[in-house]
N, C-alpha and C positions, 0 to 999 in steps of 0.2 A: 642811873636815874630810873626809876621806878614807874611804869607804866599808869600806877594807882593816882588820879588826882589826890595833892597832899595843901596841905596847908602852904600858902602863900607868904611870901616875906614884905613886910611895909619899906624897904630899903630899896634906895635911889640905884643902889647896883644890878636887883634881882629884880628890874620894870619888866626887861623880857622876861624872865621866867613865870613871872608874873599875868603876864599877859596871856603867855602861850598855857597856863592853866585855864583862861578861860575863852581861848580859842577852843581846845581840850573838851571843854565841858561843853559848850555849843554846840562842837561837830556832834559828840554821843546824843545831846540832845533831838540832833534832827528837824523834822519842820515845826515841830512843834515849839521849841527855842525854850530859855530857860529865864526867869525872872531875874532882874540885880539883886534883889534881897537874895534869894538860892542862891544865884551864883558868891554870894558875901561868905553865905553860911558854908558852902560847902568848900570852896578854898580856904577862907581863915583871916581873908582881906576884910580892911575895913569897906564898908558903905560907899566912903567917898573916894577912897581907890579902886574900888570897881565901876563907879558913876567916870571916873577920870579914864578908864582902860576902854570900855565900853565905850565909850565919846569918841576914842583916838581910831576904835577899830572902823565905828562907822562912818567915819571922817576919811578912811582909806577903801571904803566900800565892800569890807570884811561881815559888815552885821546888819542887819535891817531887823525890823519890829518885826515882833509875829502875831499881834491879837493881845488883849488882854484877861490877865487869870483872875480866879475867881476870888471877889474880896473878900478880905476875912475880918474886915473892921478898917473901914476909911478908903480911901484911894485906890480901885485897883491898880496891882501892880503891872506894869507893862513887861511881856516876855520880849526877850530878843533871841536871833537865830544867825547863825554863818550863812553867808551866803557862798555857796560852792563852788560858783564858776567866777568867783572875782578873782581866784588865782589858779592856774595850772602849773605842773611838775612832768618832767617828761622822764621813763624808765626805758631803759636798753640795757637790753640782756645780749652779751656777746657771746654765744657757743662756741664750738667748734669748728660748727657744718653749717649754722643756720644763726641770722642774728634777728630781733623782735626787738619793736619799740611801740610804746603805746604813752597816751597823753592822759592823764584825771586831774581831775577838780581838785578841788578842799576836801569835799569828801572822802577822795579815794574813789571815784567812779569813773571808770574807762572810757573816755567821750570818742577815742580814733585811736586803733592801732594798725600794726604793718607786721609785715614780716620778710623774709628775702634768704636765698641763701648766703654764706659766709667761710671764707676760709683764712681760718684762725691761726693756717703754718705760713699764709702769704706774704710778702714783705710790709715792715709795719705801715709805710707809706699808703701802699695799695688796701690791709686792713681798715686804717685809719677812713681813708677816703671811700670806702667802701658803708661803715658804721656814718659818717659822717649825711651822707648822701640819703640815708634813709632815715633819718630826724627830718631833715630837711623835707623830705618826701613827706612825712607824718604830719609837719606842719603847714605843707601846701595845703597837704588832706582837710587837716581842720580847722584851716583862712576860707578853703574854699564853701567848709560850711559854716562859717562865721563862727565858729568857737574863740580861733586866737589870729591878732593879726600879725602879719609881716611871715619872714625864714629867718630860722638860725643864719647867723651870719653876717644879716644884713638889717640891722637895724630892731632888732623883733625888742618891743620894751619890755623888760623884765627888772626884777629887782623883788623883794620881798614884801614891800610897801607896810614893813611894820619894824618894832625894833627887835624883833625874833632873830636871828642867827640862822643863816640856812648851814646846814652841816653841822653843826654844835655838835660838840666832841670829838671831831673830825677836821683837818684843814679843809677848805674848802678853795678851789682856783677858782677864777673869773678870769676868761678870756682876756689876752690885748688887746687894745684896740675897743673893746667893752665898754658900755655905757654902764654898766651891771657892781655892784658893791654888793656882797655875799651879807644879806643883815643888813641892807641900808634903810634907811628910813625913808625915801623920798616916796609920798603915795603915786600909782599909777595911774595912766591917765584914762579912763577906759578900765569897763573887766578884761578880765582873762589874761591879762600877764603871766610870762613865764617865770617860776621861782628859778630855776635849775634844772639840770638831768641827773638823774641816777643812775648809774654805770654796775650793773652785776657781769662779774667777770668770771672767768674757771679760777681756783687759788692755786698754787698759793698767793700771797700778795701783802703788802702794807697797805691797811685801810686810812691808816693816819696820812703818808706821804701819797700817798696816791700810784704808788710803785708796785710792775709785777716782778714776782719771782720765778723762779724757776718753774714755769706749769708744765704739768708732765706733758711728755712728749712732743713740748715745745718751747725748748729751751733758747732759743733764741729772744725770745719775750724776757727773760732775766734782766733785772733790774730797768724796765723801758718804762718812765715816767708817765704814762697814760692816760692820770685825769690830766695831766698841766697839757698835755699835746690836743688831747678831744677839748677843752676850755680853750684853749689856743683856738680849733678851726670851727669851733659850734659859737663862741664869743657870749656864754653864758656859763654860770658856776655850776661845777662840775663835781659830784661826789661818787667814790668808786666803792667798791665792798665785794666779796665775793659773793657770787649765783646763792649758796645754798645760806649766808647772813641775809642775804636780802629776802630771800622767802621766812626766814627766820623773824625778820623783824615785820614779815605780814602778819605772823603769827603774834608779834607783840601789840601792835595796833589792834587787832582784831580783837583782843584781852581774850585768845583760845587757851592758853594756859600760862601757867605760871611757870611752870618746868616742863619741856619737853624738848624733841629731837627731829627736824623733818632730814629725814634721809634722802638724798638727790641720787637718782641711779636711770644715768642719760649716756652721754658719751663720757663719761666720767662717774665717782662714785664720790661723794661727801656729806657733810652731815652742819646741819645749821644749827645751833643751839642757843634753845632759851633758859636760861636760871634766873631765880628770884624775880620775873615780868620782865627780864630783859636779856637783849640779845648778848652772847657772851661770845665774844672774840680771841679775847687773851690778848697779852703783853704785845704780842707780833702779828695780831691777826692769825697766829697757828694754829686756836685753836678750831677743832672740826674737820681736820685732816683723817678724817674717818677711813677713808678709804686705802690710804698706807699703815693701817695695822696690819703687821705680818701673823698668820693662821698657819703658816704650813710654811716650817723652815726650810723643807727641799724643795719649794714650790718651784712656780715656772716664775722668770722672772717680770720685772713691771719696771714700764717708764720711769718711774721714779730712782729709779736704780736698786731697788733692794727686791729681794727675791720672796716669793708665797703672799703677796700681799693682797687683801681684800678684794681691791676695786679688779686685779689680774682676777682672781678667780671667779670672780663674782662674773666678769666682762667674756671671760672664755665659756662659763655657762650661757650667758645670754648669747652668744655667736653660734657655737652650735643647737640653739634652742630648745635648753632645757631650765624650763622655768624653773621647775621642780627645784632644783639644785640649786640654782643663781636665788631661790626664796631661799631658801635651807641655808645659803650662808650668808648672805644678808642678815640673816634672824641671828645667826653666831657674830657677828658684830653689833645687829640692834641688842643683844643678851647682855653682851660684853660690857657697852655704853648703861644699861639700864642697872650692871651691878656695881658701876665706876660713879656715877652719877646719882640716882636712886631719883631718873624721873619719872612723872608720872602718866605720859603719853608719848607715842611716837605717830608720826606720822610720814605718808610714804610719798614721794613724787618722782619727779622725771619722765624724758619720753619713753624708757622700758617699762615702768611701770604702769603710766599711764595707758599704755598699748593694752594691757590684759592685766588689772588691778587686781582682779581676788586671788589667783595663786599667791602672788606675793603677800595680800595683808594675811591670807591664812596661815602660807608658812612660816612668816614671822613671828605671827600671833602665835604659834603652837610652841617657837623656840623660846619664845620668853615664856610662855603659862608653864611651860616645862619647869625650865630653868625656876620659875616662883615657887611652884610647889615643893623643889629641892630647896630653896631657900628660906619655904613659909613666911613667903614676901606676898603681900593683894597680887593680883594680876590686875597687869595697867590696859588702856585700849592701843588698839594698831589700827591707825584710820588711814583712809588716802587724803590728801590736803588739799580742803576744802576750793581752793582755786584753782587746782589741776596745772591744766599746762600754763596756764597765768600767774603764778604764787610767786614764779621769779620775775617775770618783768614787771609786776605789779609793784614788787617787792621793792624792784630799781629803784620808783617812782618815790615809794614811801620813804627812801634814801632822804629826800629833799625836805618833802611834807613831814617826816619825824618830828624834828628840832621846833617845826612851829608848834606843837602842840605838847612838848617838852615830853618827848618819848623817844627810844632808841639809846 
């Protein structure tokens, strides 16, 4: 589905899609909010189906008036606007060493986050109860400032309070025991309802089932059901993706580009990928396994089980700290992707990079301008991305928030 607001359908099937085009067009709008005639003209909806959408959202406490625009013959037209904090979405990012969770609006604006150490080789129980405990924390944090009321767990109201789909194109779990229907209609009673959590995890993994795989160097995670266990003990819809999709799909809400690559090089090495304004996963979620390209067949060997592979060398550079180098072949895989793909920006994250940014964008930058002029290709940009160390847990969040605004 295409990040570009498109023309709307008048069919009793496509009400959510519908609607989440002109949730869509309200957020981009901002405070200044956008009129029903605009909003008719630029989805492709009739008048009175967006007079009908608009009524339902402000009935669920999604829209309020903004002022009225300037007339242009008869009645000014009244704008309306999203109101931001009528629903939150919660992201959690699970590391290896360290887990992060943070709460935002409609917007996408981080009202409370956390952070805490984490050990990602612990037993799933002890993991679980661990990730678990710090939602719960995030949401004391932001009861205690009046953002959202209740804890995971225990009653917190959530629900989507439109007929959007949370997770659309993805399964989506709800807790047992849950009051919560993933897409339900019922409006909420109060702002600040919970939609869901977003789960950015290491990959590899199944984003559909909500199942991980084999993550390197922690194979015991192989095949452990993980959204349905966190929905189990959080008792809210739960949607999983890997760390470096999730920053991937910041990049598609944000409309940063149409085609590009954010490369994650943290305690792991991977690559999130956008094509055509959207985030591109592949048939299994495989794709973006960036970091198990093999560069050097007598290499040293890698978690993964195969030998010379990217994220090993790239990881033994960064250990005895030599940026120099760990830039140098990063850029031999950012080269690789840009001659496999033909896109148009890369962008750089994780906490290696973030530590000391410009070696890295420069030696990358220099291996693709290289690599372009031998192949009399534009030379693309090499940026650090734009959210830094939040691009993934932000990322989580967007998990949830996507679907209403028919993006991801």
């Amino acid at each position: 589905m295409s990040g570009a607001a498109g023309p709307g359908a008048n069919l009793t099937a496509l009400r959510s899609y519908n609607a989440a085009l002109v949730l869509r067009l309200l957020r981009d709008a901002g405070e200044d909010g956008v009129s029903r005639p605009e909003l008719a003209g630029r989805t492709g909806l009739t008048p009175q189906a967006v007079s009908k959408i608009t009524a339902r959202l402000r009935a669920e406490g999604l829209l309020a008036e903004a002022g009225q625009r300037a007339s242009t013959g008869g009645k000014p037209p009244t704008a309306v606007r999203l109101v931001p904090d009528a629903r939150h979405a919660i992201g959690l990012q699970l590391d290896r060493d360290e887990v992060r969770a943070v709460l935002v609006d409609l917007a996408g604006t981080s009202v409370a986050a956390r952070s805490a150490p984490f050990d990602f080789g612990a037993p799933a129980e002890e993991a679980l109860a661990a990730a678990t405990a710090e939602v719960r924390a995030l949401l004391a944090d932001a009861a205690g400032r009046g953002v959202v009321g209740g804890t995971a767990g225990g009653g917190v109201a959530a629900g989507a309070g439109t007929d959007v789909a949370v997770g659309a194109g993805a399964d989506v779990a709800a807790g047992g025991g849950s009051d919560i229907a993933a897409g339900g209609g019922s409006a909420l009673g109060g702002g600040g309802g919970l939609l869901g959590v977003g789960v950015a995890a290491p990959g590899p993994l199944d984003h559909g089932s909500g199942v991980l795989h084999r993550v390197t160097g922690f194979p015991q995670w192989d095949g452990f059901p993980l959204r349905d266990a966190l929905a189990e003990r959080l008792a809210l819809p739960v949607v999983l993706d890997k760390d470096t999709n999730a920053a991937a799909l910041g990049l598609v809400t944000a409309g940063t580009a149409e085609s590009a690559a954010y490369l994650h090089l943290g305690t792991g090495l991977g690559a999130g990928l956008v094509l055509g304004g959207d985030v591109y996963r592949g048939t299994r979620t495989d794709a973006g396994e960036f970091g198990h390209q093999v560069i050097q067949l007598d290499g040293p060997p890698c978690g993964c089980g195969n030998n010379g592979c990217l994220e090993a060398l790239c990881l033994a550079a960064v250990a005895r700290g030599d940026r120099t180098d760990a830039a140098r072949l990063l850029g031999i895989g950012a080269t690789n992707l840009v001659r496999l793909l033909d896109i148009d920006r890369v962008l750089l994250g994780g906490r290696m990079v973030l530590a000391d940014p410009e070696p890295y964008v420069r030696g990358v930058a220099t291996m693709i301008a290289e690599d372009s002029v031998r192949a009399s290709r534009p030379p693309i940009s090499v940026d650090v991305v734009e959210r830094g160390e939040r691009a993934v847990v932000e990322g989580a969040a967007r998990l949830v928030l996507a679907p209403l605004f028919a993006l991801g």
